[in-house]
C-alpha positions in Angstrom: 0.0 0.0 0.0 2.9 2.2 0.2 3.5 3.2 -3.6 -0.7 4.2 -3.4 -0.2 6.0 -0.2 2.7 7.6 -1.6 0.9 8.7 -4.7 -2.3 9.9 -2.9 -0.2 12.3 -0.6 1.1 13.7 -4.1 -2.6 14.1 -6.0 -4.5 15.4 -3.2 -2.8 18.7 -2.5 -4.9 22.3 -3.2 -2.6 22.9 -6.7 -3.7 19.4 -7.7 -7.4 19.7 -6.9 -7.7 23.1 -8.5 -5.9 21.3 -11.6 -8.6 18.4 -11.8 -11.1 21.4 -12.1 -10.0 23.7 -14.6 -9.0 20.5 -16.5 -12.8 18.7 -16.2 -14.4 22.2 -16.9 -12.2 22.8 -20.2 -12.6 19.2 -21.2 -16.8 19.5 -20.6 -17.2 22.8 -22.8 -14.6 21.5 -25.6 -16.9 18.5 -25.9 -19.9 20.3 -25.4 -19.2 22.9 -28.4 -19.9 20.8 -32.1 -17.0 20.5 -34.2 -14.1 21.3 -31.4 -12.7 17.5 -30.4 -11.6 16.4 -27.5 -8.5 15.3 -29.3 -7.5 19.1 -30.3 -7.8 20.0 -26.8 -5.5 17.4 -25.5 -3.5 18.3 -28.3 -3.4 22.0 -27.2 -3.2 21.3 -23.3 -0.1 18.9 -23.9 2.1 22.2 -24.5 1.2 23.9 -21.7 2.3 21.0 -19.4 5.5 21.6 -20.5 7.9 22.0 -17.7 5.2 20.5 -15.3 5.8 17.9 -12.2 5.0 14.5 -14.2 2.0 14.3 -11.5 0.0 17.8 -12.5 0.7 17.2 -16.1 -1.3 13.8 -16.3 -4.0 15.6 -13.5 -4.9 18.2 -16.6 -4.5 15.4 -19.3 -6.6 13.0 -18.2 -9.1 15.3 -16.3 -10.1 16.9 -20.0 -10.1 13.6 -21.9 -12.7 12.7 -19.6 -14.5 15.7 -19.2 -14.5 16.2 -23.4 -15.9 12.5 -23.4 -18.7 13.6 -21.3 -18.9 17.1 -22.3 -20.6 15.8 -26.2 -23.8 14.7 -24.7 -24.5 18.8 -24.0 -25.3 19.2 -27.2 -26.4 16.3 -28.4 -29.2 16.7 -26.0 -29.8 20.1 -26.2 -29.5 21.1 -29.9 -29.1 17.5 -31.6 -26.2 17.8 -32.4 -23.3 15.3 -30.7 -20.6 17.4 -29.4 -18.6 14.6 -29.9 -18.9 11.0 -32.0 -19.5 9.2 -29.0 -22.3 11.5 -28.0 -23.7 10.6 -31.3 -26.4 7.8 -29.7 -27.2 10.2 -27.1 -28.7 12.3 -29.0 -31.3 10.1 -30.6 -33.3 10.0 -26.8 -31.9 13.0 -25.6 -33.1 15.7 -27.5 -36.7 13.8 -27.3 -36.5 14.4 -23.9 -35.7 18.0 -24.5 -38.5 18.4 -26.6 -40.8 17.6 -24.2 -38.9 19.9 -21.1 -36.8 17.3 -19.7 -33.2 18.4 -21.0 -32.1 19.0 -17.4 -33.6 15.1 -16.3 -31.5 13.7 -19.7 -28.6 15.9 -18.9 -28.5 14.5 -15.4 -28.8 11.1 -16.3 -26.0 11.4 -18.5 -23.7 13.0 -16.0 -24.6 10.2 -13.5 -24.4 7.4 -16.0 -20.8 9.2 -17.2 -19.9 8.8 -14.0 -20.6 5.5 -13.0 -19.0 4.2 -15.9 -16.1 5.9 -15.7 -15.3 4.9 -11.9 -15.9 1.1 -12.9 -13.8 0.9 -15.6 -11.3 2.6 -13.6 -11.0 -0.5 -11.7 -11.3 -2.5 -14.3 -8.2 -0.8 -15.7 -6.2 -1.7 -12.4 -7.0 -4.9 -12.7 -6.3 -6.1 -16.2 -2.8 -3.2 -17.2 -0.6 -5.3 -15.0 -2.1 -8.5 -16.5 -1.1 -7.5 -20.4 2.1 -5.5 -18.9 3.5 -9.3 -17.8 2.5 -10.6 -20.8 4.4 -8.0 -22.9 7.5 -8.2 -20.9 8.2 -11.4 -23.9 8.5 -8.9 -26.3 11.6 -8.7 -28.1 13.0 -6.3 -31.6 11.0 -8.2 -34.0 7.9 -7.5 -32.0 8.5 -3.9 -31.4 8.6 -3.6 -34.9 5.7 -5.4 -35.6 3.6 -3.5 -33.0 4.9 -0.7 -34.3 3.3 -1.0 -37.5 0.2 -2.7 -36.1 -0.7 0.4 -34.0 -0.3 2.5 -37.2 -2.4 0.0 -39.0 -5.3 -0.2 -35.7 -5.5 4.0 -36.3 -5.4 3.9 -39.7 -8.3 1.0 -39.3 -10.5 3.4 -37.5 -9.9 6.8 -38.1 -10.1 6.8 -42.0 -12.9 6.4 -45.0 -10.9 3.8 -46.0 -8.1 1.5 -44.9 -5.9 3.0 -48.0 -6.0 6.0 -47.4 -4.9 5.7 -43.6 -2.0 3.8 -44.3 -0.9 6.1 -46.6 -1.0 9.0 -44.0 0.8 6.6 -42.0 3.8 5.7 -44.2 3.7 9.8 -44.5 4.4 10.2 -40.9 7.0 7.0 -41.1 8.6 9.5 -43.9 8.7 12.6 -41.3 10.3 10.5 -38.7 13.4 9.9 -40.3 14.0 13.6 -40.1 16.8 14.2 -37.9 19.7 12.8 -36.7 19.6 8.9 -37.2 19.7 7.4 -33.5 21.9 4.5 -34.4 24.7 6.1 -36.7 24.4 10.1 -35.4 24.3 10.9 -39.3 21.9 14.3 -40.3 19.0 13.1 -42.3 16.9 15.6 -44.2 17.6 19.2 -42.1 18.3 20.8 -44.8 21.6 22.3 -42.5 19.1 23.8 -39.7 20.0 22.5 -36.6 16.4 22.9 -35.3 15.2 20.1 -37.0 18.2 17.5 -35.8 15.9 16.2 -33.4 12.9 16.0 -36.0 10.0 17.8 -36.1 8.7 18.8 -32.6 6.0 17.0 -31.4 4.2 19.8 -29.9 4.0 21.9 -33.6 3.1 19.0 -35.3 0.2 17.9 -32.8 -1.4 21.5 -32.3 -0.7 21.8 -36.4 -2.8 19.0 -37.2 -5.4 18.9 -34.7 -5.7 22.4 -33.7 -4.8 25.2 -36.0 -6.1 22.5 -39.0 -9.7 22.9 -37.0 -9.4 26.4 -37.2 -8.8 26.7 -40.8 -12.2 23.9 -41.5 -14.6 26.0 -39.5 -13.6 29.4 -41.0 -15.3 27.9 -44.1 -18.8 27.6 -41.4 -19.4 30.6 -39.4 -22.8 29.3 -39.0 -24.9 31.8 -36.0 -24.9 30.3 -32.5 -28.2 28.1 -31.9 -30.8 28.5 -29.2 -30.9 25.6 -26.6 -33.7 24.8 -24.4 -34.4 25.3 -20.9 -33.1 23.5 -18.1 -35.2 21.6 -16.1 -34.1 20.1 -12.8 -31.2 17.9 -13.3 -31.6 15.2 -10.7 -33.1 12.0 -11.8 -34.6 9.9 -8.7 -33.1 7.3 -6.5 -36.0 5.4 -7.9 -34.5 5.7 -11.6 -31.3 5.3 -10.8 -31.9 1.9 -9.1 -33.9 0.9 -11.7 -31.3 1.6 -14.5 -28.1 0.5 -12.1 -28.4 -3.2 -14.1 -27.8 -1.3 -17.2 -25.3 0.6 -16.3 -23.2 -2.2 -15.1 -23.3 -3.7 -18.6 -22.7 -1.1 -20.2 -19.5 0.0 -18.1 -18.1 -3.5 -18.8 -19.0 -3.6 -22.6 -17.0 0.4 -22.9 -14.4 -0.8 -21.2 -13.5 -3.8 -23.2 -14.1 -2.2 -26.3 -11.7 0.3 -25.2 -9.1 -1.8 -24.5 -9.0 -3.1 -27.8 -7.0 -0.6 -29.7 -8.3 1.6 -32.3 -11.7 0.9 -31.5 -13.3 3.6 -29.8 -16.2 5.3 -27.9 -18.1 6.1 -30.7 -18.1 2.3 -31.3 -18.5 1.4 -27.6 -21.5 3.4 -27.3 -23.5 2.1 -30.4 -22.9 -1.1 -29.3 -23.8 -0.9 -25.9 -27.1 1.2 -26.8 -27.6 -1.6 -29.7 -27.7 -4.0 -26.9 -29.8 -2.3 -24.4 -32.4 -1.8 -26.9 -32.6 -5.8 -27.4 -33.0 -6.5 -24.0 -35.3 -3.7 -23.0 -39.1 -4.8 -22.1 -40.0 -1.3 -24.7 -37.6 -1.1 -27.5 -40.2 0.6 -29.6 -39.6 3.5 -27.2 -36.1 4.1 -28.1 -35.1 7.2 -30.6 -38.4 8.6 -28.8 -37.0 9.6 -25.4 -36.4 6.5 -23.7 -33.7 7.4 -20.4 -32.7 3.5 -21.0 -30.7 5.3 -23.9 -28.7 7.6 -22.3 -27.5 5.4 -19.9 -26.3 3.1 -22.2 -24.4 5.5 -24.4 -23.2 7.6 -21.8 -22.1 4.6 -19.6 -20.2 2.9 -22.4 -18.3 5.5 -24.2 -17.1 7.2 -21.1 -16.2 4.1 -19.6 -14.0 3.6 -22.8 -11.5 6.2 -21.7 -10.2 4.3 -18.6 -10.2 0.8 -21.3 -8.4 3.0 -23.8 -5.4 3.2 -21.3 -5.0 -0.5 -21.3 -3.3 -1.0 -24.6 -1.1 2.4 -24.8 0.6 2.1 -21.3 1.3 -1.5 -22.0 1.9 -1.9 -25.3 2.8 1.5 -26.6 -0.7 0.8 -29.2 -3.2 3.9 -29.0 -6.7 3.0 -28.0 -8.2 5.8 -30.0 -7.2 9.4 -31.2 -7.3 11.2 -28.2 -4.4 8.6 -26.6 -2.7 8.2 -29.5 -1.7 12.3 -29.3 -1.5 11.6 -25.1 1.3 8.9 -26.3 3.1 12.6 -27.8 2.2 13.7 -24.5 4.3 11.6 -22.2 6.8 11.1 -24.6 7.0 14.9 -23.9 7.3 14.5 -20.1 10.4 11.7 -20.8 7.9 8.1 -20.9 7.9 5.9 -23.6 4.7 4.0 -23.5 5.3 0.3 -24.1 6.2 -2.6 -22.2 8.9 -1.7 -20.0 6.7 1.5 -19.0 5.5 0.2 -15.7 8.5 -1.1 -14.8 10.3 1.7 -15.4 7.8 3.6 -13.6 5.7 1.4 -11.1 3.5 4.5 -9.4 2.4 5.0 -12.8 -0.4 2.5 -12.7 -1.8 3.8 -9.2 -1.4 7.4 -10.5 -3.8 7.4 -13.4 -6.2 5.1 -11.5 -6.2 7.6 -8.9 -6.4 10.7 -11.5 -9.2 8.7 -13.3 -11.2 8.4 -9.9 -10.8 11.6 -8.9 -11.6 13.3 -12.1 -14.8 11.6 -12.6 -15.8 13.5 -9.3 -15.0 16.4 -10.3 -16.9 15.2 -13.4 -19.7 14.8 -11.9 -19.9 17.8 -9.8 -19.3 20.3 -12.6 -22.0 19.1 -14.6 -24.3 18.9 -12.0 -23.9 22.1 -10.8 -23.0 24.1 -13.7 -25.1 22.7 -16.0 -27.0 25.8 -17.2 -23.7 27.5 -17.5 -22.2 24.5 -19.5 -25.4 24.9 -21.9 -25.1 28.6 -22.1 -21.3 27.9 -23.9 -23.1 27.0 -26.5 -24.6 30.2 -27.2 -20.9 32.2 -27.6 -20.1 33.1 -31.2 -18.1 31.1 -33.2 -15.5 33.3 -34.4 -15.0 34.7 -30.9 -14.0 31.0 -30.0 -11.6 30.6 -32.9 -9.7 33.7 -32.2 -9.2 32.2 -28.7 -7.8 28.6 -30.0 -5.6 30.5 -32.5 -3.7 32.8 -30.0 -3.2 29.3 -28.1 -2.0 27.5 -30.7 0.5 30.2 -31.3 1.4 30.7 -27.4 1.4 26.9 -26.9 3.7 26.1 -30.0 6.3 28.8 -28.7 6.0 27.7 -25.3 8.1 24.5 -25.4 11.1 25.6 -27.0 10.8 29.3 -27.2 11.7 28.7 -31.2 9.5 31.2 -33.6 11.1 28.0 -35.7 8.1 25.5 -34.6 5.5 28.5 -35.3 6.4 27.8 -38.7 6.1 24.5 -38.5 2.9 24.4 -36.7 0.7 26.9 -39.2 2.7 24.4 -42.1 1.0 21.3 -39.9 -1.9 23.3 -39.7 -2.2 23.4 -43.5 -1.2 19.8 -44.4 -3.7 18.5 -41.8 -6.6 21.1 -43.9 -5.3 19.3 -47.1 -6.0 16.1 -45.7 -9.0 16.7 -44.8 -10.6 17.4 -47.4 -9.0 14.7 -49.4 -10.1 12.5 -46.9 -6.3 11.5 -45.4 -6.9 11.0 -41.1 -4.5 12.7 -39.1 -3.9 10.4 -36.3 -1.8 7.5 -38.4 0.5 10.3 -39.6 0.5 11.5 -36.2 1.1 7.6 -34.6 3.8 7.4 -37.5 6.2 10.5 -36.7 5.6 8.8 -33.2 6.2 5.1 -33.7 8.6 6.0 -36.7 12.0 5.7 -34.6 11.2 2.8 -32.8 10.3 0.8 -35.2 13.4 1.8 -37.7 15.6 0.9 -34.6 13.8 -2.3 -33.7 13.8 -3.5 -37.5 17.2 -3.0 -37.7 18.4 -4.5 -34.6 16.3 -7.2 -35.2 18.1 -7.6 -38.7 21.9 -7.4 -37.1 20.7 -10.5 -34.3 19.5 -12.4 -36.7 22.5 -12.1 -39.3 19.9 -10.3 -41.8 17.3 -13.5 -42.0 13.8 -12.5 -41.9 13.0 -15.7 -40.3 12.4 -14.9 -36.9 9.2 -13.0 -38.1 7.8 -16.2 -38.8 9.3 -18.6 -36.3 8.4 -16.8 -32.8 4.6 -16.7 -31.6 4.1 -13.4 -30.9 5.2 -12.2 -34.3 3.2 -14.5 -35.7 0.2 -13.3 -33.5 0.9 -9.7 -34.9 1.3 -10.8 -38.6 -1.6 -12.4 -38.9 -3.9 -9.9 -36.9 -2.2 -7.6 -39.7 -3.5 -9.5 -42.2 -6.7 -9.7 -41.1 -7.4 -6.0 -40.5 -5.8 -5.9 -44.2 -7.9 -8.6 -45.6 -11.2 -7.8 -44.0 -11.2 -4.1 -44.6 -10.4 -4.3 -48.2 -13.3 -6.2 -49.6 -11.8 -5.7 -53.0 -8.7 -7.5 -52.3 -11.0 -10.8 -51.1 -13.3 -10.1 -54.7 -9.8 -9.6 -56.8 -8.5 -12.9 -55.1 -12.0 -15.0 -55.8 -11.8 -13.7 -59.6 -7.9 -14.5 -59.5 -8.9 -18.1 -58.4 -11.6 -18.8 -60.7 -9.2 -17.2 -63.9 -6.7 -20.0 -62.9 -9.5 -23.0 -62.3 -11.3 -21.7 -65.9 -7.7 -21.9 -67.5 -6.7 -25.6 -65.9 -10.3 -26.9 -67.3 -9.2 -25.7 -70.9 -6.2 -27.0 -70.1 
């Protein structure tokens, strides 16, 4: 009990606590306003934890990731309109409820539900990150590299129209990461003679580049006029309710958090499913869409509850869950970690830490939207433009305030251009981010693995774990890409038609 003893004496302290709230609060009304994500306000908060105790910095980190998570269902049940993709289900019972003057009840529920799920998973991540930790401890070279590429692979799976075109913008990040001086060698690759770039690009520009300033640049093309929210009713469901929808809540915290531990996956995923389910198994499932509660609670529970499961897989194994922790990965590489399978070793309070950081922000969580809820909805109302002036100065201030180089304000606006291009030819961010990331390790781990093994690509097929990882690969490939499985049926039948003549 020492090590959580240790680490509680560090997290409750008055600077701490008053972190967990300005963190929860900026994370609730970046969720709660459509079209800001919860990834670009990590991505923006990362800087500004620069030069931070290791402790406050993950207090502010986490604290947003899961307010934002929460903070979609504001307007999703208020105007309709998800806040966030995993609000996306909330809003199909919410703003029914709305309609008919019970937006403060739905909104209350949700807070609750966001709550509870978040606390269970918590445990849930406690009990199962030291489980997968042991197990990764086997990992050797060839692995690394292989995860490497599977946790560009898992984003580029998720986050993009197509499996093409995400890992395309992840052999473009693989690309930017051998920028710099090569690790191995100490040879200059690709600076161009400026020094500022013999470390590669930095992190921080390329983040707030890609996921802030790129946000920016989209919603100048929509100044649409603030909309008009309902009223607030009263907030606070009954004990009666709440008992009655405790059962469902359960589930649902179980089903977000193991769809969050599998990486790439989700919340937006974890809460269709999870309100998919609830709607089979519920005695009215004609009443959902119409402003059944039995909706909230399913998709509030799951996809918050997915934040603590999301953890699992990039403490371990180095693999985001989804978008939000594959830019938190940039985050504590930032702060001196390397998320993988020596992390907890390295650094055993780390485990007890985030537990205790998830805990604790949930509470916070919980108060904030409980109290503040008509405050929360009135963000909605500010102006657009007003709020994009605001994220561009922090950008700006952010970038500089790492290095205090007007050398990574250049490179953030040129991030912050590349990630509009992308857009709107359909290229996802977070596999170029996850390559400029995962890039060195997996050039080192390749080509250590090639010197051990005298240059002989058999090891890749002889030890089980690479095995494990080459045929997941495969069938993320395989599966995605329908048209490979038609091409290789039409292939087969050419060669059968031609033995017949034959």
């Amino acid at each position: 009990m020492s090590p959580l003893l240790e680490v509680i004496g560090e997290l409750f302290t008055w600077n701490t606590l008053l972190l967990f709230l300005v963190g929860t609060i900026i994370g609730i009304i970046i969720g709660a306003l459509p079209g800001f994500t919860t990834t670009m306000g990590v991505s923006l908060l990362i800087s500004f934890t620069w030069g931070m105790p290791l402790a406050e910095a993950l207090v502010l980190i986490v604290s947003l990731h899961i307010g934002g998570t929460y903070g979609g269902s504001t307007s999703a049940i208020f105007l309709n309109i998800p806040g966030t993709p995993a609000s996306a289900a909330t809003s199909l019972d919410g703003y029914p409820m709305a309609l008919r003057g019970e937006g403060g009840l739905a909104r209350g529920i949700a807070t609750i539900q966001s709550f509870i799920g978040s606390i269970l998973a918590a445990f849930l991540f406690l009990l199962a990150t030291p489980l997968l930790s042991q197990f990764s401890m086997n990992f050797g070279s060839w692995e690394y590299f292989l995860l490497a590429l599977f946790g560009i692979l898992i984003s580029a799976n998720i986050t993009a129209e197509s499996l093409t075109k995400g890992i395309i913008a992840g052999i473009i990040g693989l690309i930017l990461a051998t920028v710099g001086m090569d690790l191995i060698t100490g040879t200059p690759r690709f600076t161009f003679g400026r020094s500022e770039l013999m470390d590669g690009f930095s992190l921080i520009s390329v983040l707030i580049g890609l996921f802030g300033l790129s946000e920016v640049i989209t919603a100048l093309s929509d100044l649409t006029p603030p909309l008009k929210a309902g009223k607030v009713s009263s907030v606070m469901p009954s004990m009666k309710m709440l008992k009655k929808f405790f059962p469902l809540g359960i589930r649902s915290s179980f089903i977000g958090a193991l769809i969050g531990a599998v990486p790439g996956v989700g919340a937006d995923v974890a809460s269709w499913v999870s309100y998919d389910m609830a709607k089979r198994r519920s005695k009215e499932p004609e009443t959902f869409g119409k402003g059944n509660p039995e909706g909230i609670v399913a998709s509030e529970t799951a996809n918050n509850a997915c934040v603590p499961g999301s953890y699992i897989p990039m403490l371990t194994l180095g693999i985001p869950g989804d978008s939000v922790t594959a830019v938190i990965i940039g985050g504590l590489m930032l702060h001196g970690l390397n998320p993988g399978p020596l992390l907890l070793t390295e650094q055993p309070f780390l485990l007890y830490q985030i537990f205790l950081i998830i805990l604790v922000a949930s509470f916070f969580m919980l108060l904030a939207g409980l109290s503040f809820s008509s405050i929360f909805q009135r963000v909605l109302l500010l102006p657009k433009s007003m709020v994009l002036l605001l994220v561009s100065v922090l950008c700006v201030i952010g970038t500089y305030a790492v290095n205090s180089r007007p050398f990574d304000i250049g490179i953030m606006f040129l991030f912050g251009l590349i990630g509009y291009g992308m857009k709107q030819i359909g290229l996802p961010a977070p596999p170029m981010v996850l390559g400029i990331i995962l890039g060195p390790m997996a050039e080192q781990n390749f080509r250590r693995a090639m010197v051990s093994a005298d240059y002989s690509f058999l090891p890749f097929i002889t030890r089980p774990i690479c095995i494990i990882l080459i045929l997941t690969i495969l069938f993320i490939v395989i599966g995605k890409n329908q048209a490979v499985i038609q091409k290789w049926h039409y292939i087969r039948k050419k060669i059968c038609r031609s033995r017949r003549i034959e």
